[in-house]
C-alpha positions, 0 to 999 in steps of 0.5 A: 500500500502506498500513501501520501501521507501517514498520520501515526495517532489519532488524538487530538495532534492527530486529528488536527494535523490530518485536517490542516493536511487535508484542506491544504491540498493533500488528498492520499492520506490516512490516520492510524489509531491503536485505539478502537475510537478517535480522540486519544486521552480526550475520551477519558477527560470528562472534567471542563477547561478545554477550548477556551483558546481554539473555540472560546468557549468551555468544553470537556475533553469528549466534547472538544475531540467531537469537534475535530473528529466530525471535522475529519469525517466531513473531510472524509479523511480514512481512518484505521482504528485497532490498528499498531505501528509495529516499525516505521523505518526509511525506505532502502535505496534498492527498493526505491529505484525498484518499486519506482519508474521514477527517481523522485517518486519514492525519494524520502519514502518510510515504511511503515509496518502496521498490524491489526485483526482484519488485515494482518501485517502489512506495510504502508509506503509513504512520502511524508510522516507525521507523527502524533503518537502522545504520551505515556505515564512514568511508572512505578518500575521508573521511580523505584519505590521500595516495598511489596508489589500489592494490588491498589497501585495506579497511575493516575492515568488509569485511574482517570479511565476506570473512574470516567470511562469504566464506571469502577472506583479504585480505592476509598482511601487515597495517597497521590504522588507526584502533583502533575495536572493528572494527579491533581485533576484525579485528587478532585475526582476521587474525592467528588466520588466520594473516596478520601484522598489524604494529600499529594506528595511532590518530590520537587520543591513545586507542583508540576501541575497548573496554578489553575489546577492546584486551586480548583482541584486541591485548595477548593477540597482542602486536600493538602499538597506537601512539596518537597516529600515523596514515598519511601516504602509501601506497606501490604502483600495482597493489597496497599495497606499504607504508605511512608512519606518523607521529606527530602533534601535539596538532593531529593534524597529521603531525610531520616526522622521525617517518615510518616505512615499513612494509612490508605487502599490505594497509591495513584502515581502523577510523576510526569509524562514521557513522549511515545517516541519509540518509532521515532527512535527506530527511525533514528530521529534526533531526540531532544533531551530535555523533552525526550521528543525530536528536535524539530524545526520551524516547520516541526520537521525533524531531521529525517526529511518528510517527518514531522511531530507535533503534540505530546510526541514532541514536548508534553503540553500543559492544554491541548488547544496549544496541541491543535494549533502546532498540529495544524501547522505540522499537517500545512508544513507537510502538506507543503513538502508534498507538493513541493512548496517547502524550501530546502535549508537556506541557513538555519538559525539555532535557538539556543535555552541558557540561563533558566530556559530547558528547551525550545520548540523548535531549535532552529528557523530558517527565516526564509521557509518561516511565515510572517511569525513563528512561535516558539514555546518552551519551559523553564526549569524552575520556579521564578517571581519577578523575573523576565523572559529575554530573547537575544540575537548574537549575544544582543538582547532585542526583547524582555517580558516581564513576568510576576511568576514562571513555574515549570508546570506552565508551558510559555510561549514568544512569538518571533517576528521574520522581518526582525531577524531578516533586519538583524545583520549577520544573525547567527544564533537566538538564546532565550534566557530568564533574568531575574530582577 
């Protein structure tokens, strides 16, 4: 099977870019999903707060993925459900000039190797990838807690599907570690179903999660948040029994003295998402340390040429309407490559995080394939107050935001400008770096 265009993950960033794809002109592609429906995590997200920047207006997460999965099946984009990316790998040059009268038919062609019950395996060739596959939950095997291995131990993830999309409560007396927005979100609803959650313990001396979400989901049920704390041992065989929590220090080792036990059935883990990017790896994209996603640039291509990212694949976003609008400029830019309008590299501008920045998205421009302007979103890796966000041409400062507050649980963005760095002379590099007053 051949295909313009694949779309690996049908959730949000997925229905997007495919959309964005298909209104730019590309009529031969396809979205792959695992999952037997559309909307990926979405489904599961009952709680509001979603579309306030795509729709303005206020939708849950069920109702926010409907608007973009009726869009797709107005625009009659094929869609396989229950469906596995097994392998995505480049296509070999002896295979291109054998399954192609023309040299540039197949030129950049990936294979990608699916499975699923009515078809078998089978591969797919394709001229451009996007992928979208999201996100995962760290686990317990990834945060090495001591104990016994008892039943009552869920991310919050799963969780979240039991309680929302299953009908079944997983426990009545709740510990939380990790205050991700998951966690917290689930410290809300737990308690709204009636179980009693007994704090969230965060390693960090901050929340990973939204201001909006510590007060609505924790403040509002008086269910208290202890920073700098985390789980040291696990009590039961069969089932949880109770938990120990103790202080850390400023090397999140566990202080001596400060443990304390607490009773519970159940542990719910929020210590963070991880980027799906096992097929990106198999294809040897390069990866992004600091977001475990590819490095991508102003037209969130990757370094394998026709490979794009976008969503939770890329770097973990904090609300899925950033998600919908980067996957609608992935879906546009390929769209782009495949017929031929997207400029080859004419001098890439590197974007390089210092002083507070972790990362970029993306890590570099070129000014003469950008549009009018680019975002660029990125995190810092602490908590600031007063502080400001400056972005510098070659070393020179050309602009400074000023910030009351700047948390790594809060997703920022700068909006950079063509025409200013077509005026810079010479420009060589951009840094974003926070200052503090």
């Amino acid at each position: 099977m051949k295909k313009d265009l694949v779309i690996i993950g049908g959730g949000p960033a997925g229905l997007a870019a495919a959309a964005a794809a298909k209104e730019n002109g590309v009529d031969d592609l396809v979205i792959i999903e695992r999952d037997a429906r559309l909307g990926g995590i979405l489904n599961q997200c009952i709680h509001n707060g979603f579309g306030l920047h795509t729709f303005q207006e206020e939708l849950t997460g069920p109702e926010y993925a409907e608007r973009y999965i009726k869009k797709v099946l107005e625009l009659e984009i094929p869609c396989k459900l229950n469906t596995m990316v097994i392998d995505l790998t480049q296509m070999s040059e002896s295979k291109k000039n054998a399954g192609s009268s023309k040299a540039n038919d197949a030129a950049g062609s990936k294979l990608i190797t699916v499975m699923n019950r009515q078809e078998g395996l089978y591969t797919i060739e394709a001229k451009a990838v996007i992928l979208a596959m999201g996100c995962r939950e760290r686990s317990r095997g990834a945060l090495n807690i001591p104990g016994y291995r008892p039943a009552g131990i869920y991310s919050a993830g799963t969780a979240q599907r039991y309680v929302n999309m299953e009908g079944r409560m997983p426990g009545r007396e709740i510990v939380i570690l990790g205050s991700g927005d998951i966690g917290l979100i689930m410290a809300r609803r737990m308690t709204l179903e009636g179980a009693n959650v007994k704090l969230v313990a965060e390693l960090m001396p901050y929340s990973g999660g939204l201001k909006r979400n510590i007060v609505q989901c924790l403040d509002d049920f008086g269910i208290p948040l202890k920073l700098n704390h985390t789980v040291v041992d696990i009590k039961g065989k069969e089932r949880v029994e109770a938990v120990v929590v103790a202080q850390v220090d400023e090397n999140s080792r566990p202080i001596s003295g400060t443990e304390e036990e607490i009773t519970c059935d159940t542990l719910l883990l929020s210590c963070g998402l991880i980027p799906e990017n096992e097929l990106s790896g198999n294809l040897g994209v390069d990866m992004n340390p600091a977001t475990n996603g590819p490095r991508v640039n102003e037209s969130l291509e990757t370094d394998k040429e026709g490979v794009f990212a976008c969503g939770n694949v890329l770097h973990v976003h904090d609300l899925v309407d950033y998600v919908s609008e980067e996957a609608a400029q992935a879906g546009k830019c390929a769209a782009a490559y495949l017929q031929g309008r997207l400029a080859g590299a004419k001098g890439e501008i590197p974007i390089r995080a210092v002083n507070g920045v972790r990362y970029t998205v993306p890590v570099c421009i070129d000014p003469h394939r950008m549009g009018e302007t680019q975002v660029v979103r990125f995190r810092v890796g602490s908590v600031y107050k007063d502080a400001a966000i400056e972005v510098s041409f070659n070393g020179k400062v050309v602009s400074s935001r000023k910030k009351r507050a700047l948390a790594p649980g809060e997703m920022e963005q700068i909006i950079l400008k063509k025409s200013e760095l077509e005026q810079f002379q010479g420009l060589r590099e951009i840094t974003f770096s926070v200052r503090q007053s």
